[in-house]
C-alpha positions as CSV (number, residue, x, y, z in Angstrom):
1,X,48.9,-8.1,73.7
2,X,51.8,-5.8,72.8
3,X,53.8,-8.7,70.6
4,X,51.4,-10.8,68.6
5,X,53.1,-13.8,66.9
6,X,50.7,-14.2,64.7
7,X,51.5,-11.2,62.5
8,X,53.3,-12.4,59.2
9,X,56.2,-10.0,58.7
10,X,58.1,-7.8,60.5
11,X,56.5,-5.0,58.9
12,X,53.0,-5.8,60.2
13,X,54.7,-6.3,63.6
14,X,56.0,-3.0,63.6
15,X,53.0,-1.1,62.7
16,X,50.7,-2.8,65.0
17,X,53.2,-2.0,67.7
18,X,53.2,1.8,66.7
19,X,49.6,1.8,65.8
20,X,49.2,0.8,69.8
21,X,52.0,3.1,70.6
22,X,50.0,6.1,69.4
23,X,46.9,4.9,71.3
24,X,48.6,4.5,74.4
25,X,50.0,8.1,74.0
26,X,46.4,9.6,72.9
27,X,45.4,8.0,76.2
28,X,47.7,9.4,78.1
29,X,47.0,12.6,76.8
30,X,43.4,12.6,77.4
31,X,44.1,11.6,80.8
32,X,46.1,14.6,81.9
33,X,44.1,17.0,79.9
34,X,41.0,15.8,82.5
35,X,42.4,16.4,86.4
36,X,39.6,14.8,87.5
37,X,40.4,11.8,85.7
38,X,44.2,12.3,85.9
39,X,43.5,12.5,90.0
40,X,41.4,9.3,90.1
41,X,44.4,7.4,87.9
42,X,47.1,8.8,90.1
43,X,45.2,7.8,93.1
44,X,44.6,4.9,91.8
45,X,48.0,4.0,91.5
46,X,49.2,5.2,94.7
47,X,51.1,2.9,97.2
48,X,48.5,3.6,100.0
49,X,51.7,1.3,102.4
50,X,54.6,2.4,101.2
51,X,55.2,4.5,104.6
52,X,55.7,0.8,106.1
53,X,58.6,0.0,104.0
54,X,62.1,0.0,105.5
55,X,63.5,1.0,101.9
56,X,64.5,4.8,101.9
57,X,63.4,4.8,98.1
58,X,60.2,3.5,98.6
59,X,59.2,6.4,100.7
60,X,61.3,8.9,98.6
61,X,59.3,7.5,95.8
62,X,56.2,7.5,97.5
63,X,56.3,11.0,98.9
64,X,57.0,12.3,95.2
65,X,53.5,10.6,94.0
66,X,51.9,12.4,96.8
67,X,53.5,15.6,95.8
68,X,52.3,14.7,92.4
69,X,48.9,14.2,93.7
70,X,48.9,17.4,95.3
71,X,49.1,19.6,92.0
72,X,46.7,17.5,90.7
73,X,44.1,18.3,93.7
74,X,44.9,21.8,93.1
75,X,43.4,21.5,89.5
76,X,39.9,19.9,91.2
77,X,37.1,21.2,93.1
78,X,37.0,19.7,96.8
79,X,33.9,18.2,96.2
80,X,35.8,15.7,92.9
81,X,39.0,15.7,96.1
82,X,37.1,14.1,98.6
83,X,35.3,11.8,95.8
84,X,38.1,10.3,94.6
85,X,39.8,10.4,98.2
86,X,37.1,8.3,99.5
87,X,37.0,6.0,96.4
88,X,40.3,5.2,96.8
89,X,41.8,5.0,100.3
90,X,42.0,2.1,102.3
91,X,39.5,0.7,103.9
């Protein structure tokens, strides 16, 4: 977990939080640096239902992911697209 309450000082707390900090960020990183992998995270994550919400921002928010996806698909050959497409889309 982020907060361990086992860690003696505050010291300790705080450099295992920004030791996990830095991996998280390294992560991240490595992520976008790979489209293919940035693509299967992003679709991954995407609200697949949102289009049934009543909630303006739900869509607004939803439509920007897609837009989001989109650059990313630009970055990846059709072949990784429909891949990942089919990995993650509804059944």
């Amino acid at each position: 977990t982020l907060w361990s309450l086992d860690l003696a000082t505050p010291e300790e707390a705080a450099r295992s939080y920004l030791a996990r900090r830095e991996e998280v960020l390294s992560e991240e990183a490595r992520v976008v640096a790979d489209p293919v992998a940035h693509l299967d995270r992003e679709l991954g994550s995407y609200d697949w239902y949102a289009h049934m919400s009543d909630a303006p921002g739900v869509l607004a928010a939803s439509d920007r992911h897609w837009d989001c996806i989109q650059e990313i698909r630009k970055k990846v050959t059709e072949a990784d697209w429909e891949r990942l497409f089919a990995k993650h889309r509804p059944a």
